[in-house]
N, C-alpha and C positions, 0 to 999 in steps of 0.2 A: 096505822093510817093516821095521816095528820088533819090537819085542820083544813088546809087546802083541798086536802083531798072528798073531805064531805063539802065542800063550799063547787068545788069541780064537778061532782054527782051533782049537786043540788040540793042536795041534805038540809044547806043551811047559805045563808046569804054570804055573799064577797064581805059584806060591813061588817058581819059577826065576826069572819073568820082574820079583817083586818084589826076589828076590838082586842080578839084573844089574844093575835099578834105585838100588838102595842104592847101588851106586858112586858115583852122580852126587853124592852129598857131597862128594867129591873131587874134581870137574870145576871148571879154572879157568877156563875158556874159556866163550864166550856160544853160542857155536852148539851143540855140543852139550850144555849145560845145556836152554837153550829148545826144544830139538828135544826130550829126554826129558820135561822138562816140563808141556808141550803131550800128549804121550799120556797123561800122570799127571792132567793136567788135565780129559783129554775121559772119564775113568776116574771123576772125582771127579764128572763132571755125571753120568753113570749111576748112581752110588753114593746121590748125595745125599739122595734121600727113601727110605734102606734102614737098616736095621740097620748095615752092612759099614760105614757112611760114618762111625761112631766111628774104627774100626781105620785107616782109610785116613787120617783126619784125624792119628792119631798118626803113623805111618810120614809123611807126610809133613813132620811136627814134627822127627821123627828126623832128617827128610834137610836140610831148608834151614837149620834150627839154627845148625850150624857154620858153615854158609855166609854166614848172616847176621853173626855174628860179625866178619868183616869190615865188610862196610856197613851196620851198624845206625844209622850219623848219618845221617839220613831227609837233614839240611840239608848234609850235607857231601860237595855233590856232587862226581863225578870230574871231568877235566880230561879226560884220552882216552875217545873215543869207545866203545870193545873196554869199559873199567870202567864209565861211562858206562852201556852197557847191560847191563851186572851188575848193577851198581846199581839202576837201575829192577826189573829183571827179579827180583832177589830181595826189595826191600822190596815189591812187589808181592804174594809169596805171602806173605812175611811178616806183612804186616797182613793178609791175605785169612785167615789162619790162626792167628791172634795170637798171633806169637811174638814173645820179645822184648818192647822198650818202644813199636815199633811205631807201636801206635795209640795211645798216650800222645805219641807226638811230633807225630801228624797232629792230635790236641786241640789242643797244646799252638799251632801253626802255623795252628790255626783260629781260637783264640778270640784270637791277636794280632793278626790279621786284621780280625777281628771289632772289636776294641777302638780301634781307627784313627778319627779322627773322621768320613772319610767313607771306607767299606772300599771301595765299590764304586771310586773312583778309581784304586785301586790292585790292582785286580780283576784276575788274569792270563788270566780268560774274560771278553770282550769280550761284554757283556750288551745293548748297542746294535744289535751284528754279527744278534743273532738275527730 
């Protein structure tokens, strides 16, 4: 049981459960980033068509920020598996909440794409396969 989930009983306040949250700035590790995450996550699909889904979109800006910092080269993927999925896992929320340059780099990787005389041959989804 997470943290959300005693703050959802009642157990303990939204503030408390958004304090303990705020640490995951700090989280090097994949597993416990994506586990906190993933409740931040199922947080934000409740939120979304409300008022509260401004404030949430900030605190989350606040949290994956730093952590972007790190892995903000969208191309400059890891070599170990553990970074590897850091790396997805944070430019994930990062363009999902456009922080950083982001979605300037997913343009920038589309329209070179794009610009290729025949893009589809070099298509990493296999448009045949469908």
């Amino acid at each position: 049981m997470g943290i959300f989930d005693f703050a959802w009983r009642g157990d303990i306040t939204y503030d408390v459960a958004f304090d303990a949250l705020s640490n995951l700035k700090r989280e090097t590790e994949h597993i416990p980033l994506s586990t906190g995450l993933a409740k931040l996550g199922a947080l934000g699909q409740m939120l979304k068509r409300t008022p509260a889904y401004g404030a949430y979109s900030k605190f989350v800006k606040t949290l994956i920020t730093p952590i972007y910092q790190k892995y903000n080269q969208l191309l400059n993927v890891p070599d170990k598996l553990e970074e590897l999925r850091m790396h997805i896992l944070i430019n994930r929320w990062a363009c999902t909440h456009r922080i950083g340059n982001c979605r300037n780099q997913i343009d920038e990787v589309f329209n070179k794409w794009r610009s290729l005389p025949d893009p589809d041959s070099d298509n990493p989804k296999q448009m045949d396969a469908v």
